[in-house]
KOLDRENLO-746708 format. One record per residue (C-alpha): x, y, z; residue number from 1; residue in three letters; chain. Coordinates in Angstrom, 2 decimals. Example, Ala and Ser with C-alpha at 12.3 -4.5 7.8 and 13.67 -1.06 7.14 Angstrom:
// KOLDRENLO-746708
{X 12.30, Y -4.50, Z 7.80, pos 1, code ALA, unit A};
{X 13.67, Y -1.06, Z 7.14, pos 2, code SER, unit A};
END
This chain:
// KOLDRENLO-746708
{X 169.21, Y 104.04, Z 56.11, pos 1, code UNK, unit A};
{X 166.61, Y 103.18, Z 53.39, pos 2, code UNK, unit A};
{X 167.01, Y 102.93, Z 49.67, pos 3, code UNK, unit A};
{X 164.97, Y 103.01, Z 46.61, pos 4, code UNK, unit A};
{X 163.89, Y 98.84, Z 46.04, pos 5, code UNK, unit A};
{X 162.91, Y 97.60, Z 42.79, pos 6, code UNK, unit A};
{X 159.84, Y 94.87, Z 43.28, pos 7, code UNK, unit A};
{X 157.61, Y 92.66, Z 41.51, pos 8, code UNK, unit A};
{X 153.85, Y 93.35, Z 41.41, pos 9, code UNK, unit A};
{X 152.07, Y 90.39, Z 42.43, pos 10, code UNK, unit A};
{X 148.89, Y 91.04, Z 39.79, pos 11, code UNK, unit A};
{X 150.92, Y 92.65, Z 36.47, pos 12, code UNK, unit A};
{X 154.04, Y 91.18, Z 37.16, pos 13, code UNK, unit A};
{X 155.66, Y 94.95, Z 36.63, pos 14, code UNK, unit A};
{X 158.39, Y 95.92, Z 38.42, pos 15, code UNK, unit A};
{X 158.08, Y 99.08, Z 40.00, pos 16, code UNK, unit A};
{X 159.89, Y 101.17, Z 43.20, pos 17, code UNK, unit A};
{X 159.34, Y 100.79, Z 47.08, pos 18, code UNK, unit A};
{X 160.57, Y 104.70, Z 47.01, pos 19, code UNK, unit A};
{X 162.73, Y 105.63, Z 50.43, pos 20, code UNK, unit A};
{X 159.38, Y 108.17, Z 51.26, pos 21, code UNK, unit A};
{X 156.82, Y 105.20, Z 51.18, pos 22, code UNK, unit A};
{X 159.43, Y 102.90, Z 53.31, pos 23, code UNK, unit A};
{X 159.53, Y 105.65, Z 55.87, pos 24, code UNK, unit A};
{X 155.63, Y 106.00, Z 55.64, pos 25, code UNK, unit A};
{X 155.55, Y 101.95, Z 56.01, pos 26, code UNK, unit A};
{X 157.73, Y 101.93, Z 58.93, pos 27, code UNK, unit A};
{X 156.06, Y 105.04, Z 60.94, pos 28, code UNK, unit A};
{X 152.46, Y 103.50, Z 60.50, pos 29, code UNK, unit A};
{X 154.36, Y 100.30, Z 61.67, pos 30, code UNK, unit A};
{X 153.55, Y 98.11, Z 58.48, pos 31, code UNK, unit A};
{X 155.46, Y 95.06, Z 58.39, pos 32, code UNK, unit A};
{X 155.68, Y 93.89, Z 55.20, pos 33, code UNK, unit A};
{X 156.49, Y 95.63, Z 52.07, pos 34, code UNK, unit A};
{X 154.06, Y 95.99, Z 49.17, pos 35, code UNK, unit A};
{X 153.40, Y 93.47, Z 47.03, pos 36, code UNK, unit A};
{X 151.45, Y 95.62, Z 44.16, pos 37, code UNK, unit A};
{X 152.08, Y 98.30, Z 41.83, pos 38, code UNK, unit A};
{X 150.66, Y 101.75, Z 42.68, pos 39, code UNK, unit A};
{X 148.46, Y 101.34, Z 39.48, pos 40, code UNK, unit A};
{X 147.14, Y 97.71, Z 40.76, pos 41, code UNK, unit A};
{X 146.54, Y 99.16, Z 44.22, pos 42, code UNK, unit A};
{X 144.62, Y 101.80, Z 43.03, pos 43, code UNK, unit A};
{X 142.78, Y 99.13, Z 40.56, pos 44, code UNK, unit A};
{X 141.67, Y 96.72, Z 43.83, pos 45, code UNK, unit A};
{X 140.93, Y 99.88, Z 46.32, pos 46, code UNK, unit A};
{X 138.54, Y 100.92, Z 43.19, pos 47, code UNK, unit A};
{X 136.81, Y 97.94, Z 42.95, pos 48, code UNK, unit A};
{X 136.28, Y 97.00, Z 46.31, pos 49, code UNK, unit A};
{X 134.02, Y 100.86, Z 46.12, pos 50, code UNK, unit A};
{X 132.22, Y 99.31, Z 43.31, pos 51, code UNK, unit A};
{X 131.33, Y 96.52, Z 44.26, pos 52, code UNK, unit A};
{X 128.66, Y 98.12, Z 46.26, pos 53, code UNK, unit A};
{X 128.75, Y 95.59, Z 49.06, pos 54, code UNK, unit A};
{X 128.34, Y 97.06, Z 52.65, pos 55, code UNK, unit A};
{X 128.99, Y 96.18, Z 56.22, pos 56, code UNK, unit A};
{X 126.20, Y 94.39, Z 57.72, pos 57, code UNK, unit A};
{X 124.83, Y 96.22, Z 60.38, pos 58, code UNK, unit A};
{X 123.34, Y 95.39, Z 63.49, pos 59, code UNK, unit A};
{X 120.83, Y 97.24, Z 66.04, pos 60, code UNK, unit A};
{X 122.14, Y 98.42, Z 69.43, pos 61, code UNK, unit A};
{X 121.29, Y 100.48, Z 71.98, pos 62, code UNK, unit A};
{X 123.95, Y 102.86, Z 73.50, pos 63, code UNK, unit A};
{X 124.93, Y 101.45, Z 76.90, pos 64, code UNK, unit A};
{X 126.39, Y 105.25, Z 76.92, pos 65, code UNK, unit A};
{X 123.33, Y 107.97, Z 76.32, pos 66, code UNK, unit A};
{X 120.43, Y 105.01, Z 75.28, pos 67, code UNK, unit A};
{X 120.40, Y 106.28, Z 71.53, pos 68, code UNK, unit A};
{X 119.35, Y 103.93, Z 68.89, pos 69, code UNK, unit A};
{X 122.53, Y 102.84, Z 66.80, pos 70, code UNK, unit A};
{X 124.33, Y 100.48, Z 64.51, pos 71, code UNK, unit A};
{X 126.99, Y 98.58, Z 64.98, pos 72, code UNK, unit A};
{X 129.51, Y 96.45, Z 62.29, pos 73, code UNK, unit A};
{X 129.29, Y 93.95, Z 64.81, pos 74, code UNK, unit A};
{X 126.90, Y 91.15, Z 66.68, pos 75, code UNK, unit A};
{X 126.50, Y 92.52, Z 70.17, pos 76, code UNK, unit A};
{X 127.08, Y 89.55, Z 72.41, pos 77, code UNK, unit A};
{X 125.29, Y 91.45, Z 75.22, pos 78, code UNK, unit A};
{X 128.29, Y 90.79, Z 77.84, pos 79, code UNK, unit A};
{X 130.12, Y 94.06, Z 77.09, pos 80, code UNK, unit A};
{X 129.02, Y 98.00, Z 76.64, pos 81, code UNK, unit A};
{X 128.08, Y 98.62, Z 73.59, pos 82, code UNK, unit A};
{X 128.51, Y 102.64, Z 72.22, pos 83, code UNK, unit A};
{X 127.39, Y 104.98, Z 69.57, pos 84, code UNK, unit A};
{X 129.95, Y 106.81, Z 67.12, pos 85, code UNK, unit A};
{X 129.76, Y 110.14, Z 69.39, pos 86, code UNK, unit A};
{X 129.75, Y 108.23, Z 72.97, pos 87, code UNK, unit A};
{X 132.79, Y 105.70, Z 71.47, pos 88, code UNK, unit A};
{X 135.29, Y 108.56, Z 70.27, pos 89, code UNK, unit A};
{X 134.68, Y 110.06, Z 74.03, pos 90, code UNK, unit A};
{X 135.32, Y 106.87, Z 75.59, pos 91, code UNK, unit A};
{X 138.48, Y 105.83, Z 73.54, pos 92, code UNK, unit A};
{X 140.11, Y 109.33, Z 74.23, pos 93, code UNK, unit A};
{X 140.05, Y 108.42, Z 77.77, pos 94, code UNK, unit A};
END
């Protein structure tokens, strides 16, 4: 069903191969669209997004759950539950 595909990295202009393994990995995570970099200039971008040292704001909540202290990635709006880590896996395995 798949074959090797020979593409063009957007960043070095390098062609490179969109291997039958990584289309099967694309399609079973349910990825769309096909890459658009080289391995090397993925691994380039993913390493300097780390270094740029720039992290999620946080923002104070209280768990609607057990009433801990936490922080959130988000702006709680106040109009739905809010959850620490431990309380949010145990809700979304429900």
């Amino acid at each position: 069903m798949y074959q090797d595909r020979y593409l063009t990295c957007r960043d070095c202009g390098c062609e490179f191969v969109f291997s039958v393994s990584e289309q099967e990995f694309f399609a079973e995570k349910g990825f769309t669209n096909e890459p658009g970099r080289c391995p090397e200039c993925r691994a380039a971008r993913k390493n300097q997004n780390r270094r740029s040292g720039q992290r999620r704001q946080m923002f104070p909540a209280v768990c609607a759950s057990c009433g801990k202290d936490t922080e959130v990635p988000f702006q709680p709006s106040g109009d739905r539950p809010v959850y620490c880590s431990d309380c949010f896996r145990k809700v979304q395995n429900y």
